[in-house]
N, C-alpha and C positions, 0 to 999 in steps of 0.2 A: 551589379548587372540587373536587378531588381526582378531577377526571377526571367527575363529573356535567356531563351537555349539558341544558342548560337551555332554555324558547322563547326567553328573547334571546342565548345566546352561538349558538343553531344560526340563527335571524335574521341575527346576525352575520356566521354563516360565510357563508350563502346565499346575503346582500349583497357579500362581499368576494369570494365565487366568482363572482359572477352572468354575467361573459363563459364562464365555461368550464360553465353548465349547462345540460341537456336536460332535458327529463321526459319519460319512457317513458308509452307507450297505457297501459301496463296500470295505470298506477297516477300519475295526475296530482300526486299529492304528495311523490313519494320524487323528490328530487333524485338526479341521475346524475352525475357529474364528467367532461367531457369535453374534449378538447383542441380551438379549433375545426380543427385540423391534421389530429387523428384522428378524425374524426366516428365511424366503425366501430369504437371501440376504448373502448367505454363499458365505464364502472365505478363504482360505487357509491360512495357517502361514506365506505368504512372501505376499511383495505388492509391485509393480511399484516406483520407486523413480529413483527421476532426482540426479546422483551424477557427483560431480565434482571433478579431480583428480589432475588437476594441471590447471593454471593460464592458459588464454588465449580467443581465437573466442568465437564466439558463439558454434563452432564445439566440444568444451572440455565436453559440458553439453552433459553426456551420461543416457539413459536408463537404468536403471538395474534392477530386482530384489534384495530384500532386507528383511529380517528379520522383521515384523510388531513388533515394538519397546513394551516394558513391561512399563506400566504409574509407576512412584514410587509413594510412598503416596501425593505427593504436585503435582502430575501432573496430567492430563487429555490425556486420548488415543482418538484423535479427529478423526474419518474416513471422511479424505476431500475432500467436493465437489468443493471446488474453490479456485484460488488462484488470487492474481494479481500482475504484475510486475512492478519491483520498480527499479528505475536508480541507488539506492545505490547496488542491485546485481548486475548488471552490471557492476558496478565497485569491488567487492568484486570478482566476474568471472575474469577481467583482471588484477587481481592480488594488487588492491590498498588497498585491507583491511590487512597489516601486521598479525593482531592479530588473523584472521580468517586461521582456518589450513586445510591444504586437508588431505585425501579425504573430502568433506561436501555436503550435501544437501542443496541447498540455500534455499532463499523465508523466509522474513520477517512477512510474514503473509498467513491466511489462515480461509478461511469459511468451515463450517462442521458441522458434527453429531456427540454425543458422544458417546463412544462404552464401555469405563470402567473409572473408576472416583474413587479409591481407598478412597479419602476423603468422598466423597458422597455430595458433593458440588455442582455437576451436575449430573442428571440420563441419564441414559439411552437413543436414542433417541432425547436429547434436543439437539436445532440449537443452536452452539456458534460462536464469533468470534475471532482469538487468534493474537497476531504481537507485533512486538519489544520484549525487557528483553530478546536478546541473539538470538532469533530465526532464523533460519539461517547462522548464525555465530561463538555462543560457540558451540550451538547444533543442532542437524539436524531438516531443517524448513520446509517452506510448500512445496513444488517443490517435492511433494510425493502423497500417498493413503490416507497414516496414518502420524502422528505427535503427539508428546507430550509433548507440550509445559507446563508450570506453569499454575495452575490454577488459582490461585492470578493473572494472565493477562490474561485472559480469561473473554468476554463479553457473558451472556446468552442471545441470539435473541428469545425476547418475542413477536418480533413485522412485520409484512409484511411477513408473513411465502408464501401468493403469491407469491412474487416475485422470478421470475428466479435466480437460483443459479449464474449465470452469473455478475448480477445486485448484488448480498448482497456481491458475489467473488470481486469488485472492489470497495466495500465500506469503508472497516477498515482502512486502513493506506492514503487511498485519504483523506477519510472524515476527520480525525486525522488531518491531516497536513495542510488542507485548516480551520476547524473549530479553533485550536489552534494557527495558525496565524493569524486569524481576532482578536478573542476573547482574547486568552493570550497574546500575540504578538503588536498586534496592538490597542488593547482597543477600538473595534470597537463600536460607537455610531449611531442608526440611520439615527443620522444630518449630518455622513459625507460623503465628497467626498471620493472615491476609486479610487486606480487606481492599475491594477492586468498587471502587466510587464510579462508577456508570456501567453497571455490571451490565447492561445489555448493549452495549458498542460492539464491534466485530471486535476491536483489542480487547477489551473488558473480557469477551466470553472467550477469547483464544488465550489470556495473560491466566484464566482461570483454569481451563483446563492444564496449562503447562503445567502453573505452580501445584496445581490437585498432584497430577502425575509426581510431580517431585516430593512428594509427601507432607504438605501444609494444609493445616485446615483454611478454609480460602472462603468468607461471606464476600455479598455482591447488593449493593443499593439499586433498584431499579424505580420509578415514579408510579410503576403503573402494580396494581393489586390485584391484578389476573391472573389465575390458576394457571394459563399458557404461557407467562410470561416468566412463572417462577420455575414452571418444567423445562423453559429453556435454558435457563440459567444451570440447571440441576444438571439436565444433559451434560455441560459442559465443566461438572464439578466443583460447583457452588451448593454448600453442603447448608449455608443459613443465609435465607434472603431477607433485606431488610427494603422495607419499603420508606424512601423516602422522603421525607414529611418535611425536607428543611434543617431540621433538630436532630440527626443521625448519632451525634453525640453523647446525646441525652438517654436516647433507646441502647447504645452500647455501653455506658457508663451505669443504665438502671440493669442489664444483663447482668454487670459484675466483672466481664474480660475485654479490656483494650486488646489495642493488634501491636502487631511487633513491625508490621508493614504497613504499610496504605498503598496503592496504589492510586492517585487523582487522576479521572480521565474527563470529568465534567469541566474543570477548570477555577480560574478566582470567583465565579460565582458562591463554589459549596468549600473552596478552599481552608476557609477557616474554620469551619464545622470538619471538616475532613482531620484536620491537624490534630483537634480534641480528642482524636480518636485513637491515637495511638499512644502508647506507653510511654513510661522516660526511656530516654536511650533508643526509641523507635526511629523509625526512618519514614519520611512521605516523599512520593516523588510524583510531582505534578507532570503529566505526559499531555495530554488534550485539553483540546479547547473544546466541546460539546457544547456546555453553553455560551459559547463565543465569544469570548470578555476574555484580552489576554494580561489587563492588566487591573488592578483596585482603583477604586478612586483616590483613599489612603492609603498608605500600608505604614502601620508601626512596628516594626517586626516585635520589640519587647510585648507588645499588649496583642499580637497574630498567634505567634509561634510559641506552646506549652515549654515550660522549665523543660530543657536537657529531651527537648524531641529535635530530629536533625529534618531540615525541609531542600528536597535535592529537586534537579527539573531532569529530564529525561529527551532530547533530541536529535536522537541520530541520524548522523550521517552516513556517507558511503563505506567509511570504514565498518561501522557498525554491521551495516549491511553484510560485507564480504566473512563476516567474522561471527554471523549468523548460520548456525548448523543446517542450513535448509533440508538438506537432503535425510539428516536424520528426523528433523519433525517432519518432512513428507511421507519416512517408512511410519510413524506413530500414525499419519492420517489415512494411510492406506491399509493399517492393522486396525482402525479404528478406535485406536487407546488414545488418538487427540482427537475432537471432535473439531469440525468447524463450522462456523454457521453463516453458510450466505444466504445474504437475506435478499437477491435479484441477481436474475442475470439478463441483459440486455443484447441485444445487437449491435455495430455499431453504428448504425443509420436511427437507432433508438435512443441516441446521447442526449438530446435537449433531456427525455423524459427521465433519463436514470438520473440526469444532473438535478432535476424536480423532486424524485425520490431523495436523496441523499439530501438535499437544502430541507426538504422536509421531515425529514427522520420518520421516514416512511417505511422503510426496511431494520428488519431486525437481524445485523447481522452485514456480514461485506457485500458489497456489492461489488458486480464482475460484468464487464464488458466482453463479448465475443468478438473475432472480426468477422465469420464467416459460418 
C-alpha cells in the first residue's frame, strides 16, 4: 500500500487503538493516542522518526513524520525515551548491511514506556528495554517516538526507576555486549587477569568496570597519553593503562605477566598483537570492530594464533540480550559500584550530528539519543 492510509486501514488502527484514545474539544474527529497511565501526555496519530532512504553520510538520516506503528499481538507499542548508538548502524546507514532494505528506521535498541501490549505481558506505563531480534533492520527500530518491537525481547525495568533516561538510554546493547563477553565469551573468573584492547569504547570502559567489580585485575590500551584519558579509564576500574604503540605485546611480555583473558574490541587490525598477549590456555575473544576491518587480508591461523591460546568471537544476539541481568547492573549504576561513561547526549532532531560524533570517535564513552 506503499504507505497510503486508507478509511479502512485508519478504521483499523482506531479499532486496535481504541483503549488508548481520546478525542480533544476542538476537533471530535482527530484521534489522540493516549496512554490511559498518561492522561496529560497526549499526542497525535503520527510521531517523529529518524528514516533512512538510501545508503550513505551521516546527512541520508532524515527527520520525518511517521504513522505511530499498530503493536500486533506478540508485540509491545514502546513510547521512547532513549536510544543509543551502535557502530553496527553506522554501518548498516553506509550501506554494509545487504539484507537490511530502505526506506528504514534504524537503532538496534531502545528504552521506554509502554503504551499498548495486545498480549498483556506488559501494562500500561511500565519501563522496558527492547534491542536486537531484527530491530532496526527487518523492521523499523529505535531512532523514533514509538517502536514495536517483540515482546518476547523485551526486558521489564523493575529496577533504578531514578535514574536519568539518559543513563538506562545507553544501557541494553552496551551492557549486553560487554557482560556476555566476559561471562559467555570469555569465562570470566575472579582470579584472572584482563586485558580490554580499546579500553576507552563505551564496551571497553563498561566490560572494565564489571569484570573490576567481579574481582579481576583488568589493564585497558587506549592510543592516546593523556592524563584525562587514563583517569577515565581508572574511574571505570582499569587498574594499569597501557598506551598503545602497535606492539602491546611487547610492553606486556617486557612487564613479565600475560593475561588469562583479552578482551578485542579494536578488531583484525590489533588482533594479532592482541593474541600475544595472553597466556597458554588463555582465551581472546574478538567483539568490535573500532578499527573497522572485519576481516585480514591473510589469515594463517598456525603462524596468528599462540601455541595452546583459544581465539573465540563474541556476537549476540536477542537471546543474549534477554539473558542479560539488566536490572541488576542498573541497581550497581544507580549505587554507583558500576560506572558508566556517556560520552554525548543528543536530541533527536540532533541525529545527523551524533551520527558525525560516533563516525568520528568523537566521544568518549556511549552515546545516547533523547526523543523529547
Amino acid at each position: 500500500m506503499n504507505g497510503v492510509v486508507t478509511r479502512t486501514t485508519l478504521r483499523f488502527t482506531v479499532q486496535t487503538l481504541r483503549p488508548y484514545l481520546t478525542l480533544t474539544s476542538a476537533s471530535r474527529t482527530t484521534p489522540h493516542l493516549t496512554s490511559p497511565h498518561h492522561h496529560h501526555h497526549r499526542r497525535t496519530m503520527s510521531m517523529k522518526a529518524v528514516v533512512i532512504h538510501e545508503a550513505g553520510g551521516p546527512e541520508v538520516l532524515k527527520l520525518e513524520q511517521r504513522p505511530i506503528p499498530t503493536p500486533a499481538a506478540d508485540e509491545v507499542l514502546i513510547r521512547v525515551k532513549a536510544f543509543g548508538l551502535n557502530r553496527s548502524e553506522m554501518f548498516t546507514r553506509q550501506g554494509h548491511s545487504p539484507n537490511v532494505r530502505f526506506p528504514r528506521v534504524l537503532g538496534i535498541e531502545a528504552v521506554g514506556v509502554v503504551e499498548a501490549c495486545p498480549s498483556g505481558q506488559f501494562q500500561p506505563g511500565d519501563r522496558v528495554a527492547s534491542a536486537m531480534a531484527g530491530m532496526g533492520r527487518d523492521f523499523d527500530g529505535g531512532y523514533a517516538e514509538y517502536t514495536c518491537p517483540k515482546a518476547a525481547n523485551t526486558q521489564l525495568l523493575t529496577a533504578a526507576a531514578a535514574l536519568d533516561w539518559a543513563v538506562v538510554g545507553a544501557a541494553p546493547e552496551m551492557l549486553q555486549t560487554a557482560y556476555g563477553s566476559l561471562f559467555k565469551a570469555l569465562k570470566l573468573q575472579a582470579s584472572d587477569r584482563l586485558l580490554v584492547r580499546g579500553g576507552t569504547t563505551s564496551v571497553g570502559l563498561a566490560a572494565a568496570a564489571i569484570a573490576s567489580n567481579h574481582g579481576c585485575f583488568v589493564a585497558g590500551t587506549t592510543r592516546s597519553s593523556s592524563p584525562a584519558t587514563a583517569e577515565l579509564m581508572r574511574k571505570s576500574g582499569v587498574r594499569e593503562v597501557i598506551v598503545d604503540d602497535g606492539n602491546v605485546a611487547a610492553q606486556v611480555t617486557k612487564g613479565g605477566t600475560q593475561f588469562d583473558k583479552v578482551l578485542e574490541l579494536v578488531g583484525t587490525t590489533t588482533l594479532k598483537d592482541s593474541l600475544k598477549c595472553a597466556v597458554q590456555g588463555g582465551i581472546v575473544c574478538m567483539t568490535g570492530i573500532v578499527g573497522n576491518s572485519w576481516s585480514f587480508a591473510e589469515f594463517a591461523p598456525m603462524d596468528v594464533i599462540p601455541h595452546c591460546v583459544c581465539l573465540t568471537v563474541y556476537s549476540g544476539g536477542p537471546d543474549e540480550f534477554m539473558e542479560t541481568p539488566l536490572n541488576e547492573l542498573l541497581k550497581q549504576i544507580e549505587a554507583g559500584s558500576l560506572p558508566v561513561q556517556i560520552g554525548r547526549v543528543f536530541k533527536i532532531d540532533q541525529i545527523v550530528e551524533a551520527h558525525e560524533t560516533m563516525e568520528k570517535n568523537l566521544a568518549r564513552g556511549k552515546i545516547v539519543v533523547l526523543t523529547e
